[in-house]
N, C-alpha and C positions, 0 to 999 in steps of 0.2 A: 408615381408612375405605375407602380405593381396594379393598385387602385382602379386604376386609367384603366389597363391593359383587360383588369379582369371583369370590369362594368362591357365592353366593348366583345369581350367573349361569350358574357353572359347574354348582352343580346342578338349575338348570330346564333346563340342555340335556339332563342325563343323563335327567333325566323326561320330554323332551321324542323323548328318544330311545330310552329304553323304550317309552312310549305308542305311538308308534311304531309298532316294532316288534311290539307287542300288538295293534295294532287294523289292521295290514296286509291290505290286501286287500275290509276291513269300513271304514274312513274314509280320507278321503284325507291325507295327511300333513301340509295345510293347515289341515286342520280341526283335526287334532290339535293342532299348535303353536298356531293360535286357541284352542283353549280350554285351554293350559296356560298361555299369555298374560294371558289372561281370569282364571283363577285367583289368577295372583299379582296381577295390578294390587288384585283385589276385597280380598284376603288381606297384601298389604305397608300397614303399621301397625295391624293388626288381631291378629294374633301375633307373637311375639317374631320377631328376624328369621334365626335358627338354623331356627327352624321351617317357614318361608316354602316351602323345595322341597317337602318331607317335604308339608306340606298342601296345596299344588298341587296334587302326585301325585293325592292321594285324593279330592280335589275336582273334577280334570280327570277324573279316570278315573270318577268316577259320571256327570257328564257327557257323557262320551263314548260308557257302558253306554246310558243313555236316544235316543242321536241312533240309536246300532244298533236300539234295540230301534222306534223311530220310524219307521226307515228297512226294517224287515223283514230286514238284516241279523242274522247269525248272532251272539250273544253270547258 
């Protein structure tokens, strides 16, 4: 389980560190990791738990597109 839990941590930081580096400049880093946060709490027991970063990702990252395009930042 420990195993489980820390493969699954490991990869919302790597998301968390893509995102990141994708929305540099256009969010601030805080925001980022809030809504890849956000994702998984909404998303852990809702999909299998392999799947948990993999749709964070793509859940944070729409999210993220909408606060840019809110805020008049560049997409």
């Amino acid at each position: 389980m420990s195993t489980h839990v820390e493969t699954v941590t490991s990869g919302l930081d790597q998301v968390c560190e893509m995102l990141v580096t994708e929305f540099a400049g256009r969010l601030d880093e805080r925001i980022v990791r809030f809504e890849v946060a956000s994702a998984e709490r909404e998303l852990r027991g809702q999909v299998p738990p392999g799947s948990v970063a993999e749709m964070a990702h793509r859940l944070a990252t729409q999210r993220l597109h909408q606060r840019c395009q809110a805020t008049g930042a560049s997409v």
